[in-house]
N, C-alpha and C positions, 0 to 999 in steps of 0.2 A: 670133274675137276673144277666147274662153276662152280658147283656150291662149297666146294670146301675154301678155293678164295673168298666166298664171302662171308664166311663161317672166321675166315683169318682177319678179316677187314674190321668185322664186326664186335672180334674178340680183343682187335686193336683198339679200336673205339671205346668199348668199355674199360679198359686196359689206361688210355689216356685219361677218360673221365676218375677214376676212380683216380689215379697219381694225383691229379689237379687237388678234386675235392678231400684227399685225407693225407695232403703234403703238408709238411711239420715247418715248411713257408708259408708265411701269411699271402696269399695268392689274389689279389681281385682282378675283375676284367672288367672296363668301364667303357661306355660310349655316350660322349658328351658330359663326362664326370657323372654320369648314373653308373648305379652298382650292378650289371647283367649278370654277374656270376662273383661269389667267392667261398674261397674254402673254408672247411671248418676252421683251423687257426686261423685266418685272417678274420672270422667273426668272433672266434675266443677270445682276439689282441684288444676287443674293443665293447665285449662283453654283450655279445647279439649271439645270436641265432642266422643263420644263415637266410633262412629266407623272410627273415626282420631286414633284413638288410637291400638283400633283391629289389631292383627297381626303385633304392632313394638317392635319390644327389648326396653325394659322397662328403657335402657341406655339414652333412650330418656328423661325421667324425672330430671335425675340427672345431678348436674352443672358441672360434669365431666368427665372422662372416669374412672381415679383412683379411684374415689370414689366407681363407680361402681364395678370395678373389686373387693376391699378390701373389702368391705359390702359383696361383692359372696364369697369370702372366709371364713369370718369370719361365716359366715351362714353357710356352708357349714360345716366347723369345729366343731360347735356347733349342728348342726345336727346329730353328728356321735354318737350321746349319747339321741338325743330327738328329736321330732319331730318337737316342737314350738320354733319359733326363735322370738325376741324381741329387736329392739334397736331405740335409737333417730339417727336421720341423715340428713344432708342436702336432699332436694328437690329442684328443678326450677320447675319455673309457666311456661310458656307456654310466658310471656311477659319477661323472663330470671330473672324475679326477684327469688332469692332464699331462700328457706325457710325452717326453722330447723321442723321434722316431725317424728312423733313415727310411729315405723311400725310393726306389728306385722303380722307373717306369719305361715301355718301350711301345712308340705305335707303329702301328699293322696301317696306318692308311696317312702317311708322309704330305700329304698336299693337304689334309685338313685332321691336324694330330689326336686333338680330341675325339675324333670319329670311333678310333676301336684301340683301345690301349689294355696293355696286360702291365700289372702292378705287382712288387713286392713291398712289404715291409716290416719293418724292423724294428720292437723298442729296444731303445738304445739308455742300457743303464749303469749308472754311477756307484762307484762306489763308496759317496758322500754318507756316513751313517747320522746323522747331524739330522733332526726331526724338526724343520722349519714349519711352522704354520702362518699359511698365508690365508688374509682372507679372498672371497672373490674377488674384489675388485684389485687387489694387487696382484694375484696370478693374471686378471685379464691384462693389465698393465707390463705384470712381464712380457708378457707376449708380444707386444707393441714394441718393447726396451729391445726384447732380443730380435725384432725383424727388424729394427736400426733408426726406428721411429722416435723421432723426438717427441718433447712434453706439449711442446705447441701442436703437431701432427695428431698427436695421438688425443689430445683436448678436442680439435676439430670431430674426430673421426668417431669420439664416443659425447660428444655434446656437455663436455662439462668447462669449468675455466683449467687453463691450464697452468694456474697455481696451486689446485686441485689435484692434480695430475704429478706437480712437481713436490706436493706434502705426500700422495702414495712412493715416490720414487725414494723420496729422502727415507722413508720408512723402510722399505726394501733395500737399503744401503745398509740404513743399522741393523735390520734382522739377521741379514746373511754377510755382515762385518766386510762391506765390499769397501774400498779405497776411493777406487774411481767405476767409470762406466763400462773398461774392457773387463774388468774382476768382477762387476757386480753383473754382466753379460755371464759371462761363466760361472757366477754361484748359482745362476738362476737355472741353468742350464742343466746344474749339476742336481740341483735339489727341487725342479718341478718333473 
């Protein structure tokens, strides 16, 4: 009777592994925003290999370092009250293209969140057919526009003037024919 329980335990085991690792959810499991584990789609979403992935600071995904840190916070704040965290936000592929992505997240260790977290996510895509070419530095700038970052904020935060910042912004206005800031939030949204 013992061993066929653990003939059953052990068939569970791989029975879980295997659902994780070839679930058609992008799946990671992080501790302290390292990558401990993720499935194959969640390395296809971002154009790795799985075990490219294994063991890097997840800052690697994201198109920028602010990004990262302000999503860890804002996580972390809303964690002080629940354990599920939910938001849309940039991501980079792996070819630097960037991409707007729902991310939902739950941890397993409540007094210190970062500790062991299980992650889904999701790109989240438009049906915008409009072929906008931005260059680098105004995709980094979107980024900054759509986490709510002004042209002074965002001049600090990448070291240049921020009339500099406000001639990329003005140009992003007329590439994607936005009006004002909540339209030119959402063309950006739409077509990065």
């Amino acid at each position: 009777m013992k061993g066929n329980i653990k003939s059953l335990i052990d068939t569970e085991l791989q029975l879980d592994k295997i659902a994780f690792i070839e679930s058609p959810a992008p799946l990671v499991v992080t501790s302290q925003r390292y990558i401990l584990r993720c499935s194959k789609s969640f390395a296809d979403l971002f154009g790795y290999k799985e075990e490219e992935l294994e063991g890097e600071l997840i800052l690697k995904l994201y198109p920028n370092s602010a990004d990262y840190y302000a999503i860890g916070q804002r996580c972390l704040k809303a964690m002080e009250s629940n354990t599920i965290y939910e938001d849309e936000r940039f991501m980079q592929h792996r070819n630097k293209q960037i991409f707007w992505a729902r991310a939902r997240g739950v941890t397993l260790t409540p007094n210190d969140p970062f500790e062991f977290m299980v992650w889904s996510f999701e790109r989240i895509r438009h049906h915008d057919t409009r072929v906008v070419k931005l260059t680098p530095r105004e995709r980094e700038i979107a980024g900054y526009i759509v986490n709510g970052l002004t042209c002074k904020e965002t001049a600090q935060i990448l070291d240049i003037s921020h009339r500099t910042v406000e001639v990329h912004r003005a140009r992003l206005m007329k590439k994607l024919e936005a009006k004002n800031t909540a339209e030119l939030v959402s063309k950006i949204v739409q077509v990065v």
